[in-house]
N, C-alpha and C positions, 0 to 999 in steps of 0.2 A: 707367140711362137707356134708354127703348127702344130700338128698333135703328134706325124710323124717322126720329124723331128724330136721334137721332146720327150718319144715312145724310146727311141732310139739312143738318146744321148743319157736319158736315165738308166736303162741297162746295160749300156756299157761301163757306165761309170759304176754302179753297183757293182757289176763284177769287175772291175778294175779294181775298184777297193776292197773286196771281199778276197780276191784271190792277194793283190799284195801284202795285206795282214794275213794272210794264211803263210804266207814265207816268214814272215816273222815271225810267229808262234814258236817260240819255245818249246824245247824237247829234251826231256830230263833223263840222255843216256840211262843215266844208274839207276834211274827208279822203276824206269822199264824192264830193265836187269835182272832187278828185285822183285821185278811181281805186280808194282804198281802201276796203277793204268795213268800211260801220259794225259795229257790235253787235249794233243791231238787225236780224232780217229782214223782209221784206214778202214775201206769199204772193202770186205772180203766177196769172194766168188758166192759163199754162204748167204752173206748178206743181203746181194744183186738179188737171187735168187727169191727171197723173204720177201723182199717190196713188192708184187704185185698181189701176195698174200694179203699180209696185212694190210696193201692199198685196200684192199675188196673187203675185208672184215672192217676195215670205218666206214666204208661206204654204205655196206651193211646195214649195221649200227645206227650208222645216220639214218636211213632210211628208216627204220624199225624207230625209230624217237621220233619222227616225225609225224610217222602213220600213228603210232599208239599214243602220245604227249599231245600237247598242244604247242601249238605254235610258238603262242606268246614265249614260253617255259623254254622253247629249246634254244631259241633267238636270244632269250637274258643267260642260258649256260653257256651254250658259245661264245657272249659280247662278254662275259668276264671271264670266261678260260683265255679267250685273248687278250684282254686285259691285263691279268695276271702274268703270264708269259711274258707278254709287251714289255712289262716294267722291266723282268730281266736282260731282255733281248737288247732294249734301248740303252740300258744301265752299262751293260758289255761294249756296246756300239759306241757310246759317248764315252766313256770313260777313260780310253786312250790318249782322247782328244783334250781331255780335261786335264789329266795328269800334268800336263804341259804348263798349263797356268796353274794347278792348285797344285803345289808339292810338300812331300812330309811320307819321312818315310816310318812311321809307327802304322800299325793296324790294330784297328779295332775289332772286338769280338774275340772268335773260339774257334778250334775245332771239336767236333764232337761225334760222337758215334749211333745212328740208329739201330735197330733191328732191322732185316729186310733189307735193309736200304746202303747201307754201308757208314764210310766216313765222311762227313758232310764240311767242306772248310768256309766257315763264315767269318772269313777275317777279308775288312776291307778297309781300304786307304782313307782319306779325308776325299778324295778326289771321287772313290768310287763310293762313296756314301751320299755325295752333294747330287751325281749321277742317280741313283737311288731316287733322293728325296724329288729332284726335277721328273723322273720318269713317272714315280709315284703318281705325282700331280699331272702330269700331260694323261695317263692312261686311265684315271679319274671324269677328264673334262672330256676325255675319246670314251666310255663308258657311257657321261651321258648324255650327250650332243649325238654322238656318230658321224661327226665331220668328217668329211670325204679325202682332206688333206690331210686328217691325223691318223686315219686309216693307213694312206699312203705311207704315212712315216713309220707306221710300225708294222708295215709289209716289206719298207727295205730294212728297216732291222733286223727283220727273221732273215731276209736273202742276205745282208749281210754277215749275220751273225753262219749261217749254214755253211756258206761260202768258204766263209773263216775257218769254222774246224774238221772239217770232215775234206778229207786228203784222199787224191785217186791214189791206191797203192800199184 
């Protein structure tokens, strides 16, 4: 397949898929009502306004770990903060799909409360656990290979996953 082509037909179809699952995303009138923040987000005026900030303060950042750190050290923090990340991103992305064939409707786990941080809900299906354990292991073998196709796959999870919840208001 050309490269073109394949440039082409992978991004649309990401956002084909990214934005369809953002129509379906669930939206809990009452809980918004109440206080509580839905699923989805809305990009406010505030917001727009913030992203070339914070773009410039990672940029920053990056820059300043690079100059002062070594190399080695910022290339193993980055390939496991994406790593990390990956497993959820993927876990989210696949587990729609999963649902389909693994069903049961009990959840596993808790919810629970941090400091700082708020309410955390770690309750998840049979489906979104199996999801889990597979992502686990792929973003393992993408840790430490750096395969170029496992890259790819957990570069449309974030586009897909972004795509998914963050709503132009």
């Amino acid at each position: 397949m050309p490269i073109q082509v394949n440039l082409i037909s992978t991004s649309c179809l990401i956002l084909y898929i990214g934005c369809h699952r953002s129509l379906r995303l669930p939206i809990d009138e009452e809980a918004v009502k109440k206080g509580a923040k839905s699923e989805k987000e809305t990009i406010t005026a505030t917001d727009a306004y913030k992203f070339p900030i914070v773009g410039s303060i990672a940029l920053f950042s990056l820059y300043v770990a690079f100059k002062y750190f070594d190399k080695t050290i910022v290339n193993l923090l980055l390939s496991l903060y994406f790593s990390i990340i990956g497993v959820f991103t993927l876990t989210n992305t696949l587990s729609p799909f999963m649902s389909q064939f693994i069903s049961g409707k009990k959840s596993f786990g808790k919810k629970f409360s941090l400091p700082l941080i708020g309410e955390i809900d770690a309750l998840f299906s049979l489906a979104e656990i199996f999801c889990l354990i597979l992502s686990a292991v792929f973003s393992v073998f993408y840790f430490r290979t750096k395969h170029y196709m496992m890259n790819n796959v957990l570069g449309i999870s974030f586009c897909v996953q972004a795509i998914e919840k963050i709503s132009l208001g």
